[in-house]
KEBA-364592 format. One line per 5 residues: number of its first residue (from 1); their letters; for each residue y, x, z of C-alpha. Coordinates in Angstrom, 1 decimal. Example, Ala and Ser with C-alpha at 12.3 -4.5 7.8 and 13.67 -1.06 7.14 Angstrom:
% KEBA-364592
1	as	-4.5/12.3/7.8  -1.1/13.7/7.1
END
This chain:
% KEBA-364592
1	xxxxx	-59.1/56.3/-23.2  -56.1/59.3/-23.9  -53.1/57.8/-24.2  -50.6/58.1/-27.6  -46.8/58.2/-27.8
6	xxxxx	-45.0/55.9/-30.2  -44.9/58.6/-32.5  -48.8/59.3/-32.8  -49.7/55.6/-32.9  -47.4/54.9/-35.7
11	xxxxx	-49.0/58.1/-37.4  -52.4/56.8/-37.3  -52.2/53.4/-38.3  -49.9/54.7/-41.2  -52.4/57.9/-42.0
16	xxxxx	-55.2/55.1/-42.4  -52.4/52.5/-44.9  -53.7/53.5/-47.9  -57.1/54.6/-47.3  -58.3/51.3/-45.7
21	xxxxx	-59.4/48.6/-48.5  -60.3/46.2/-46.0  -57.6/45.0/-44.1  -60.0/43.5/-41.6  -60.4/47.4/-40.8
26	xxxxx	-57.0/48.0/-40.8  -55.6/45.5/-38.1  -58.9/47.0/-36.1  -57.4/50.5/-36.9  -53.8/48.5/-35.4
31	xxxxx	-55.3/46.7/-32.4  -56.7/50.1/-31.1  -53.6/52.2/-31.7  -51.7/49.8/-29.7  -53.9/49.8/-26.9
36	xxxxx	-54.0/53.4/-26.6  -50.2/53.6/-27.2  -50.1/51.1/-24.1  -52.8/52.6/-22.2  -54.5/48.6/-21.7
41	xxxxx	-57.3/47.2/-21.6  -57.6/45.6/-24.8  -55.1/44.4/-27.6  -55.8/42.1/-30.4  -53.9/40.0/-33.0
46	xxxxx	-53.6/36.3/-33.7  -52.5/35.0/-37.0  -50.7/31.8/-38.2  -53.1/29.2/-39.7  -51.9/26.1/-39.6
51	xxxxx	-51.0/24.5/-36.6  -53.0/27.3/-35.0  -53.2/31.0/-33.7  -56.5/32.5/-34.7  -58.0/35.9/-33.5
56	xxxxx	-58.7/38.6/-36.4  -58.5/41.3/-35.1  -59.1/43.1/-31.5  -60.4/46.0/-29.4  -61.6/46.1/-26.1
61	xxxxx	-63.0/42.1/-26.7  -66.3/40.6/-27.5  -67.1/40.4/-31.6  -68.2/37.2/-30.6  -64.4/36.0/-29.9
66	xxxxx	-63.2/37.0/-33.7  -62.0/34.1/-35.9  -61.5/31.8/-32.9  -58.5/29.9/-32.2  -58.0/30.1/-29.1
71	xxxxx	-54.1/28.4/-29.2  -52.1/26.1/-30.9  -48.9/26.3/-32.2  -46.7/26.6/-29.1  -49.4/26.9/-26.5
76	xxxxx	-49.2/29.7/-24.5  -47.4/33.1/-24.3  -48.9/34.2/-27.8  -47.8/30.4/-28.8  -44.6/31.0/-27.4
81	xxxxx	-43.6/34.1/-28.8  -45.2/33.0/-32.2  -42.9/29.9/-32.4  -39.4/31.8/-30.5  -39.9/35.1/-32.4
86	xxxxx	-39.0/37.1/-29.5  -41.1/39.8/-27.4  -42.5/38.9/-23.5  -43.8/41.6/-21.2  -45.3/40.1/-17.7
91	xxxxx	-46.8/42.4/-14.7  -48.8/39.1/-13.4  -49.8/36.3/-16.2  -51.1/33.9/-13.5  -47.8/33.4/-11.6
96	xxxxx	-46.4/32.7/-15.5  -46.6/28.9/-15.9  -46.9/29.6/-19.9  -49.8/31.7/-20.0  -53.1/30.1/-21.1
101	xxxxx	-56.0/32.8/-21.1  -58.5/33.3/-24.2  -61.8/31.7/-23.3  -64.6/34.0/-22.8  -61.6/36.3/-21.1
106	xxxxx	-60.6/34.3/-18.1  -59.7/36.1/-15.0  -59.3/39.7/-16.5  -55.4/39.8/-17.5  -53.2/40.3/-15.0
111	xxxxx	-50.4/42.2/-17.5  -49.6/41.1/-20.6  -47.6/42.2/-23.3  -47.1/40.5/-26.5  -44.6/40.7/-30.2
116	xxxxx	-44.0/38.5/-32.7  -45.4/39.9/-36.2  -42.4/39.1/-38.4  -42.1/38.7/-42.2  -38.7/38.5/-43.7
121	xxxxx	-37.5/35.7/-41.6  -40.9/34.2/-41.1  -43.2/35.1/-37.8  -47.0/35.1/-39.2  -48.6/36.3/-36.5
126	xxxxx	-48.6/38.0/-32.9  -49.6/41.4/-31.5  -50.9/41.4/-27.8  -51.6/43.9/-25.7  -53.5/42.8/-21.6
131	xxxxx	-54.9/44.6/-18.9  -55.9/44.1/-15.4  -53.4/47.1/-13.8  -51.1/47.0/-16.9  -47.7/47.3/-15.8
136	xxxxx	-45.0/45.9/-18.1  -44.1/48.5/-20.9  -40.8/50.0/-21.1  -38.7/49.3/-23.6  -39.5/52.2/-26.0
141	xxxxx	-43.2/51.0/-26.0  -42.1/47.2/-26.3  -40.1/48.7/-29.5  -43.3/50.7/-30.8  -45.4/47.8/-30.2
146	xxxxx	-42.9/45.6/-32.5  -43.0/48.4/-35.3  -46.9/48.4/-35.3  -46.7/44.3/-35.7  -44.4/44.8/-38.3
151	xxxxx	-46.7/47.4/-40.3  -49.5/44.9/-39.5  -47.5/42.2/-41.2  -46.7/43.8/-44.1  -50.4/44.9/-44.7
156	xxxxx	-51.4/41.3/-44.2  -48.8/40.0/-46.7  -49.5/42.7/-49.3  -52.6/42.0/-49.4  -52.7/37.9/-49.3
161	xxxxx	-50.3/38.3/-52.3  -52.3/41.1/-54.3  -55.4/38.9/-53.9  -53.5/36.1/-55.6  -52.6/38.4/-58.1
166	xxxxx	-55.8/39.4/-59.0  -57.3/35.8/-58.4  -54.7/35.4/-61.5  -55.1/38.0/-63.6  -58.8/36.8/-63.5
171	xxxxx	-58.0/32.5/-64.4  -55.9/34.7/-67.3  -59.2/36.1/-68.6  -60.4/33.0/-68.3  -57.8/31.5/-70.2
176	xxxxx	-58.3/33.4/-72.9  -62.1/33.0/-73.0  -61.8/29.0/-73.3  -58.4/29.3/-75.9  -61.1/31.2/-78.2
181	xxxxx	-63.7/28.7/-77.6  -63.5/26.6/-80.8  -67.1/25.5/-82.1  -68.8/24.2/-79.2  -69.8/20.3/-79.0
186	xxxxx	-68.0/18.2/-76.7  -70.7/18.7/-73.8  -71.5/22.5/-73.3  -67.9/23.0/-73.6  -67.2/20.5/-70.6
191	xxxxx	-70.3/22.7/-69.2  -68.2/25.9/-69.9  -65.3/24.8/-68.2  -66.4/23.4/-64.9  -68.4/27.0/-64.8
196	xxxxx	-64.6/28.7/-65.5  -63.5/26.7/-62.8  -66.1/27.5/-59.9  -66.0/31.0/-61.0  -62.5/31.6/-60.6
201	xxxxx	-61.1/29.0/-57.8  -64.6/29.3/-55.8  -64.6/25.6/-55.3  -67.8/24.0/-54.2  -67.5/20.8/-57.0
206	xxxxx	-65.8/20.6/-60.1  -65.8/17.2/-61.9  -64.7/16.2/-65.5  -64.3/12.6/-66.8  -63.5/11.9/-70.7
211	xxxxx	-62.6/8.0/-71.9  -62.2/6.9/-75.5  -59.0/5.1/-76.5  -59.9/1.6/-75.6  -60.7/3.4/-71.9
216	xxxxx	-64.0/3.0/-72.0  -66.2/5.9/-70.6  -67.1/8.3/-72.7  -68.7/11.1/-70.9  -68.5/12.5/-67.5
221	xxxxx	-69.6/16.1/-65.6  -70.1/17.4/-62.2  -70.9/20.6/-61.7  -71.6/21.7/-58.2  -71.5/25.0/-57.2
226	xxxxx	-74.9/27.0/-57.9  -76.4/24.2/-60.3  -76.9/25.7/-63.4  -77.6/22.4/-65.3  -74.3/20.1/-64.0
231	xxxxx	-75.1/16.2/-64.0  -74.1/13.8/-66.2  -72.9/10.2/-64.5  -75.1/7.3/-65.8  -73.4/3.9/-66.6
236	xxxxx	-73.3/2.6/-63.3  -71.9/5.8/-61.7  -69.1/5.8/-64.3  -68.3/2.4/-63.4  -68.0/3.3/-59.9
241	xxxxx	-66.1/6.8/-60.3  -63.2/4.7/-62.6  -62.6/2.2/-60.5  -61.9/4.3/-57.6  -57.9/4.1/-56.4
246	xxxxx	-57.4/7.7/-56.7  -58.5/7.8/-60.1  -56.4/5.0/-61.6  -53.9/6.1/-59.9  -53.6/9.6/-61.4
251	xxxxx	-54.6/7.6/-64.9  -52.0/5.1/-64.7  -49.3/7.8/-63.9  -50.0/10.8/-65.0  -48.9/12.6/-61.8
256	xxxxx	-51.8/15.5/-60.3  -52.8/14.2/-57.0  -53.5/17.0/-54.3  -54.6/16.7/-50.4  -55.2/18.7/-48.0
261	xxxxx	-57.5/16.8/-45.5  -59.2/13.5/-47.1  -59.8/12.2/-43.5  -56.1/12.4/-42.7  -55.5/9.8/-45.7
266	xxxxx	-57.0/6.1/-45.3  -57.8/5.6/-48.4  -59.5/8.9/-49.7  -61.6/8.8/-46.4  -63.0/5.6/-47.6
271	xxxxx	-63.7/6.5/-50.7  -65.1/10.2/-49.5  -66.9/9.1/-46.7  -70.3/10.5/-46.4  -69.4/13.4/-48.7
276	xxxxx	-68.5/17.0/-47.6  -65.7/16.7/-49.6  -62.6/18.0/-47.0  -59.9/18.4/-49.7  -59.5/18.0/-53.5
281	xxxxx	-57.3/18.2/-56.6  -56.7/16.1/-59.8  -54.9/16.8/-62.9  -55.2/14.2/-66.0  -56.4/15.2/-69.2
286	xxxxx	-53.6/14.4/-72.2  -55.3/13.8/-75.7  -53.0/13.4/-78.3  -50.4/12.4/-76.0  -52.8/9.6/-74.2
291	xxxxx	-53.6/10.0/-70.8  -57.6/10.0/-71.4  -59.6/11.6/-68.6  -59.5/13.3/-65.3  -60.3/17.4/-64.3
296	xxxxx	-61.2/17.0/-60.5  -62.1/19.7/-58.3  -63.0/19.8/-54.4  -63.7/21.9/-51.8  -65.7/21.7/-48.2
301	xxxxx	-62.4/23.3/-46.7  -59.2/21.4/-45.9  -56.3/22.9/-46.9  -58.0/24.9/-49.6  -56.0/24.4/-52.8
306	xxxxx	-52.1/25.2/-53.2  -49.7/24.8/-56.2  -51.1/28.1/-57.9  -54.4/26.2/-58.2  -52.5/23.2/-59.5
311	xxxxx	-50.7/25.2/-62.2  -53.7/26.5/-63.1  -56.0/23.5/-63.6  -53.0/21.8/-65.1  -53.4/24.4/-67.9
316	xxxxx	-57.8/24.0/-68.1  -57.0/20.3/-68.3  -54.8/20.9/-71.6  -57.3/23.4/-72.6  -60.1/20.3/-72.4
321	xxxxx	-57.5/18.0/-74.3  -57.0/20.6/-76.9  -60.4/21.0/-77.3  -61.4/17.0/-77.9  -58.5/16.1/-80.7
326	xxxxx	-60.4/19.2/-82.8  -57.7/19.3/-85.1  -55.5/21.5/-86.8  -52.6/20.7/-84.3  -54.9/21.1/-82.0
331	xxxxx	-56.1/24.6/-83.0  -52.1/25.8/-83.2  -51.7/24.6/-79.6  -54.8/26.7/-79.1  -53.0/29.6/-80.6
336	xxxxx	-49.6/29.0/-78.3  -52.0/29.1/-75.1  -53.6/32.5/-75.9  -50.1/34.0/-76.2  -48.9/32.4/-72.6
341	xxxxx	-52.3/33.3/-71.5  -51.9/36.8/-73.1  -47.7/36.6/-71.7  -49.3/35.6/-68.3  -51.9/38.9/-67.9
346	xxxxx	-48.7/41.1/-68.9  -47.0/39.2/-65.5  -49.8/39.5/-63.7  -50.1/43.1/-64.1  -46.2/43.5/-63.1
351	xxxxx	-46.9/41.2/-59.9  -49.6/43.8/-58.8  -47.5/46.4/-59.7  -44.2/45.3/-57.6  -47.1/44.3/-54.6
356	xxxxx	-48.4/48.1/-54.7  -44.6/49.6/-54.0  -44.3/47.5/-51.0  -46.6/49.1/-49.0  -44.7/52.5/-49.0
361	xxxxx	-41.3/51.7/-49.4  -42.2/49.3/-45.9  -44.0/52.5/-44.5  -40.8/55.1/-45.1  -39.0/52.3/-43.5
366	xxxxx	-40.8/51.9/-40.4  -40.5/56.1/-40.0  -37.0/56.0/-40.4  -36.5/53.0/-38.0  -37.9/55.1/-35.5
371	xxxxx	-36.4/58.6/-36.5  -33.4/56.1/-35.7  -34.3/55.1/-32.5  -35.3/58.5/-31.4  -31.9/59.9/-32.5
376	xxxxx	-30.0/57.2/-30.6  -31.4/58.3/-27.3  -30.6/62.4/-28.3  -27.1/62.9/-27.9  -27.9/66.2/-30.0
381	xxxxx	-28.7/63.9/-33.0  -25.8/61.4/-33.4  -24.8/63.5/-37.0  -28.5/62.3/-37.7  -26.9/58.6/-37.6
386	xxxxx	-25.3/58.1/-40.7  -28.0/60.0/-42.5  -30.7/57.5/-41.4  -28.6/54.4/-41.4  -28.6/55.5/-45.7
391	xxxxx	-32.5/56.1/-45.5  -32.5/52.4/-44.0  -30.4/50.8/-46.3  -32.0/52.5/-49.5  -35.4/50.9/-48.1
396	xxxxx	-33.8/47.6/-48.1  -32.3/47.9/-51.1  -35.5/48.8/-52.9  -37.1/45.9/-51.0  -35.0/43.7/-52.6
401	xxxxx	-35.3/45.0/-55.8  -39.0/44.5/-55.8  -38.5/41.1/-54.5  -36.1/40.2/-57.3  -39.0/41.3/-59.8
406	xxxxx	-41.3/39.2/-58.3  -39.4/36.2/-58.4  -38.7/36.7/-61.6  -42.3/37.1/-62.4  -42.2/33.6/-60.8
411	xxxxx	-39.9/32.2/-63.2  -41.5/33.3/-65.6  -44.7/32.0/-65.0  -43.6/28.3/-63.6  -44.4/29.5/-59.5
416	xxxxx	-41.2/29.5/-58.9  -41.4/27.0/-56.1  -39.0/25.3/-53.4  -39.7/24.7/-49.7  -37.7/21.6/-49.3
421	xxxxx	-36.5/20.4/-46.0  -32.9/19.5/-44.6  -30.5/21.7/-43.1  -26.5/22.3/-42.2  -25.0/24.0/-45.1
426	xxxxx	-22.2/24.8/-43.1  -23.7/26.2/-40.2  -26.1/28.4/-42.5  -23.1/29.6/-44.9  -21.4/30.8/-41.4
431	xxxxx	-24.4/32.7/-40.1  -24.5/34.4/-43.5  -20.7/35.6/-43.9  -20.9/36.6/-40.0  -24.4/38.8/-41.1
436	xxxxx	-22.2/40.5/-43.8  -19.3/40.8/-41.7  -21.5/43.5/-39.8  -22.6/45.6/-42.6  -19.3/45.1/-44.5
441	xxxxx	-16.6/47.1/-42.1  -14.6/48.3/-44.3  -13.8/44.4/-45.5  -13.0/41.4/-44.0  -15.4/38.3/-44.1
446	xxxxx	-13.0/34.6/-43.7  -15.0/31.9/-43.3  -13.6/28.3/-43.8  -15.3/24.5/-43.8  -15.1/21.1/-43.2
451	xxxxx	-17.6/19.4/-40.7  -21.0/19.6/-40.7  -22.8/18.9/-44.4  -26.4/18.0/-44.2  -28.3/19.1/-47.4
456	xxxxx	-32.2/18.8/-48.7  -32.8/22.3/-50.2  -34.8/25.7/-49.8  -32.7/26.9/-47.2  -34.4/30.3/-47.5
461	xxxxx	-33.1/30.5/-51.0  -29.9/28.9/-50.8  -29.1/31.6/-48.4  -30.1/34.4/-50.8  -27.9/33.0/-53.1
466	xxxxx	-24.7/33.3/-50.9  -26.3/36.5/-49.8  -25.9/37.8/-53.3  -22.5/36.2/-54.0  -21.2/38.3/-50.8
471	xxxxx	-22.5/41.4/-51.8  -21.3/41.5/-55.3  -18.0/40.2/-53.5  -17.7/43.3/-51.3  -19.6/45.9/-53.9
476	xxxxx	-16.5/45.4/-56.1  -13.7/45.2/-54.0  -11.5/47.5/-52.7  -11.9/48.8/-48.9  -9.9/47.0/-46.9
481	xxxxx	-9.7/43.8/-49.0  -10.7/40.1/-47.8  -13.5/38.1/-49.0  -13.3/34.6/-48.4  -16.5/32.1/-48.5
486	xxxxx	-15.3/28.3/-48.2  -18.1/25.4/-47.9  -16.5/21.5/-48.6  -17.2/18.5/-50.2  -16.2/17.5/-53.2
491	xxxxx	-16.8/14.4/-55.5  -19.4/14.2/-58.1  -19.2/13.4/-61.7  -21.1/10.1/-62.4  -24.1/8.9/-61.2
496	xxxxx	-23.6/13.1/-59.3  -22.3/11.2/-56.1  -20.8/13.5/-53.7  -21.8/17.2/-53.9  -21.1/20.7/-51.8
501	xxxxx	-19.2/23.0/-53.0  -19.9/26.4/-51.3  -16.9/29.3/-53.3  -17.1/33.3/-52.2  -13.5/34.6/-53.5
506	xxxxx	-12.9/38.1/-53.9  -9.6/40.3/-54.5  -11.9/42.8/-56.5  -11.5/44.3/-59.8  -12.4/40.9/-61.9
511	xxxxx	-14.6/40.4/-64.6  -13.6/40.8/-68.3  -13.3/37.2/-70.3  -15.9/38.2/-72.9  -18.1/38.9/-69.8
516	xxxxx	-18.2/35.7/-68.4  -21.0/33.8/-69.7  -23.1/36.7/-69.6  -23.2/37.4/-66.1  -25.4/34.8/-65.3
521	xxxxx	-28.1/36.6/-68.0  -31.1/38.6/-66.9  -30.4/42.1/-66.8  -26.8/41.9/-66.7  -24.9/44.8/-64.3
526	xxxxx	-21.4/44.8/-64.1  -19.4/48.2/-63.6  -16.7/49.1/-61.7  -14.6/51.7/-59.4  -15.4/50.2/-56.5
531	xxxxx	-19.5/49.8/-56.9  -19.7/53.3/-55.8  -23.2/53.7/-57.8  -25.0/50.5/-56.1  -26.5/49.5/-59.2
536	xxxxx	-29.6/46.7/-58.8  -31.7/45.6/-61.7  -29.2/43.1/-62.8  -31.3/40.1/-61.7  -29.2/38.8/-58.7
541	xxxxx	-27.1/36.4/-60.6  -30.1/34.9/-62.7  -32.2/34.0/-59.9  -29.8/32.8/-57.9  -28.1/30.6/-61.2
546	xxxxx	-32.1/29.6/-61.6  -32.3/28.3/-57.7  -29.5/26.8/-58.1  -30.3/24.8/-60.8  -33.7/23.8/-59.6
551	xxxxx	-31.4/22.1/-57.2  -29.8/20.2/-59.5  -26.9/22.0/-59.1  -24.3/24.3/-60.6  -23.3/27.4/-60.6
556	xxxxx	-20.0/29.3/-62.7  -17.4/31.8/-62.2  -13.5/32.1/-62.7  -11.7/35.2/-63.0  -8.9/37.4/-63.8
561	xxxxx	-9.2/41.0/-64.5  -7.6/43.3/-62.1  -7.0/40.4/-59.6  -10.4/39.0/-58.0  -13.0/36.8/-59.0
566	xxxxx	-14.3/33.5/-57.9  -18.2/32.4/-58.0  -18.9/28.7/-56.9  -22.2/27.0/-57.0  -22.5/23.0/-56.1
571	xxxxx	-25.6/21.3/-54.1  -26.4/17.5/-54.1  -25.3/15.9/-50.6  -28.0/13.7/-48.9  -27.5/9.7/-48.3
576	xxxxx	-26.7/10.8/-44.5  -23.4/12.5/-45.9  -22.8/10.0/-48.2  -22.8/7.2/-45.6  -21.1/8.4/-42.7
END
């Protein structure tokens, strides 16, 4: 097999980007470049799937070996550099106490080399590279390695998230064919949606149970994937189905109930035992403001539903109850939800949009990355620096703009969702000033706290937010200025209890009075002498005023023209802080 340099690999996985539908083809087009590049035996790639690595793509292994998991999280040198993020080259695997080989493999690898795939801060997946003679790559092909992993990733994500898109765009459709749906009698149209559902969400059981006011039962669907006739539950098997905890439970609350794994919950495992049922979701059914039935769907799979699915049998289950009052009330409602539906296919055709871009805009990014590393070793090319260091930032910066459409389109559409967990404020706020501190030179970052704050939040967002603070902070600021971000406590009004309050204080050119309770607005860009042309889409400050609101937080800005500006946002504290 001829060997590639860096330069060649990179060109052919990138010549194939756009041409390649199937992105199973592409990470075989990636796994092959990288083991020519690296002149191995054979390379392959393992991707996060819950708690384990599995094999999608390789070359120079058996067929037989794709869509194994050979390792859990953690376990071995692909575990390891999947969970630590960072790149390992070995010249002999079986004198490294980490290394667990792939069955079906054993005794072949003697060199290994192997890079985390990274996405945004997240690793989804590693890119190996093994042979029997390998020796460990130099650096520059470590480096190449890691930029073919990161055009892997991107390919991956791009096209998990257009897939969702156009899984979307399709329940839209769908939407809008049940909204219009006005005439049918109470059981084909139960038939009609349970047919929607399979159709769109691909689950393999979809179940709909109606009760009169007294809560009697009044009629009751399954509809299993492929039967064309659905089943309607006698007496005794409605008896059965509403007595069942999970269902009077959902009834008697109203909250959707959603798992992952029945056999990992006691109580679903009893009552789903004997059933390929693996995981499931239930939404109630609201008729005229009375919780009176249940939309229920299931799926062999575990972990086959997310909150996308929930949203969108949340909105079938209002379609049902719509459908049952047959009123005039009901039939405006039926009106409203044709416009969101009709609101929701203009999004969804945005979302795709926005998902397109990123696949060039990361491609330009990875040639400039290494036009960048080239030049650093050419002391002929050091004018080329600044040049490509622009290139680079202009990537990320249109990066972030198409990220900031997308989670608007989020907003918009109610998947704007948090990834709760706990973290130090403190500590995080740091890392974040000391990050801008390197890109902001010309300024001068101070950073002041109190002790450690523990917090429950998205830290991936919070973090976004002072991003954006900090960069508005030193866009519209003089060179040479300080910017000061301060993170302490501070007491809450009420039943508030004690809150953090995180403040980024500029000596910049201040924001006009009038201005004030706009800036917050979508769209809004401010202007100034300093900006120096760095104009965004005017969607920083509204995202990060609706995260920190979803928080139950606060966000607001003081100011005085010609003197500096203050932003400050507040976070609840947890019962830790609260009690220590």
């Amino acid at each position: 097999m001829s060997r590639l340099s860096i330069g060649e690999a990179i060109q052919q996985v990138v010549g194939v980007l756009s041409g390649v539908s199937d992105t199973r083809e592409f990470l075989r087009v990636v796994t092959h470049a990288a083991r020519q590049m690296m002149s191995s035996d054979e390379a392959y790639l393992l991707l996060r799937e819950g708690g384990r690595l599995v094999l999608r793509a390789a070359d120079g292994l058996p067929e037989s070996l794709l869509g194994r998991s050979p390792f859990r999280a953690g376990e071995g040198i692909e575990g390891w550099v999947a969970d630590h993020g960072e790149p390992v080259a070995i010249s002999n695997a079986s004198q490294e106490r980490r290394f667990r080989d792939i069955p079906g493999r054993e005794g072949r690898v003697r060199a290994l080399a192997v890079v985390p795939m990274r996405l945004r801060d997240d690793v989804v997946g590693v890119l190996a590279t093994a042979g029997i003679d390998l020796t460990p790559p130099a650096g520059s092909r470590l480096i190449g390695l890691e930029i073919l992993a990161g055009i892997a990733a991107v390919a991956i994500e791009n096209d998990r998230l257009l897939s969702q898109e156009r899984r979307r765009a399709h329940q839209s459709e769908m939407l809008l064919e049940l909204a219009g749906i006005n005439d049918l009698e109470l059981w084909p149209f139960m038939q009609t949606v349970a047919d929607t559902i399979n159709s769109s969400l691909g689950v393999d059981d979809t179940e709909l149970v109606l009760l009169d006011q007294g809560g009697a039962h009044v009629i009751c669907v399954g509809r299993p994937r492929g039967d064309a006739s659905g089943q309607q539950c006698d007496e005794q098997g409605s008896a059965k189905l509403l007595s069942s905890r999970w269902v009077k439970e959902v009834l008697s609350t109203g909250q959707p109930l959603i798992c992952d794994d029945v056999t990992l919950d006691p109580h679903l495992l009893k009552e789903f035992r004997g059933t390929p049922t693996r995981s499931l979701i239930a939404v109630p059914i609201m008729v005229e403001g009375e919780r009176r039935g249940i939309l229920r769907v299931a799926s062999t799979h575990a972990g086959r539903f997310g909150s996308e699915d929930l949203a969108f049998l949340s909105l079938i289950a209002t379609q049902v109850g719509l459908s049952v009052e047959r009123t005039d009330l009901a039939r405006r409602q039926l009106e409203v939800s044709r416009q969101q539906a009709r609101q929701q296919a203009r999004q969804e055709f945005l979302g795709i949009v926005s998902h397109e871009l990123k696949t060039p805009v990361a491609v330009l990014k990875a040639y400039t990355e290494l036009l960048q590393r080239k030049a650093e070793l050419d002391p002929q090319r050091v004018s080329d620096q600044e040049v490509l260091e622009r290139m680079l930032e202009q990537s990320d910066r249109m990066l972030a703009m198409i990220e900031q459409s997308l989670d608007l389109q989020k907003i918009e559409t109610g998947q704007f969702s948090l990834e709760i967990s706990d973290f130090d404020l403190v500590e995080s706020a740091r890392r974040v000033a000391e990050n801008m501190q390197l890109t902001a030179q010309d300024h001068t970052v101070v950073f002041e706290s109190e002790a450690s704050l523990l917090i429950q939040a998205d830290k991936r967002r919070i973090e976004e937010v002072l991003s954006n603070l900090l960069d508005n902070a030193v866009k519209y600021s003089p060179a040479g200025s300080q910017v000061k971000v301060s993170v302490k406590t501070m007491a809450g009004q009420e039943a508030d209890g004690c809150q953090a309050l995180v403040s980024v204080c500029d000596q910049g050119i201040g924001i006009p009075q009038q201005d004030i309770t706009r800036i917050f607005a979508r769209f809004y860009q401010g202007r100034g002498r300093f900006h120096r042309g760095h104009v965004g889409l005017g969607l920083g400050l509204y995202i990060a005023r609706e995260t920190v609101e979803r928080h139950r937080g606060r966000i607001w800005a003081e100011s005085v023209e010609g003197q500096g500006s203050t932003f400050f946002f507040t976070l609840p504290l947890t019962a830790l802080n609260t009690e220590e």
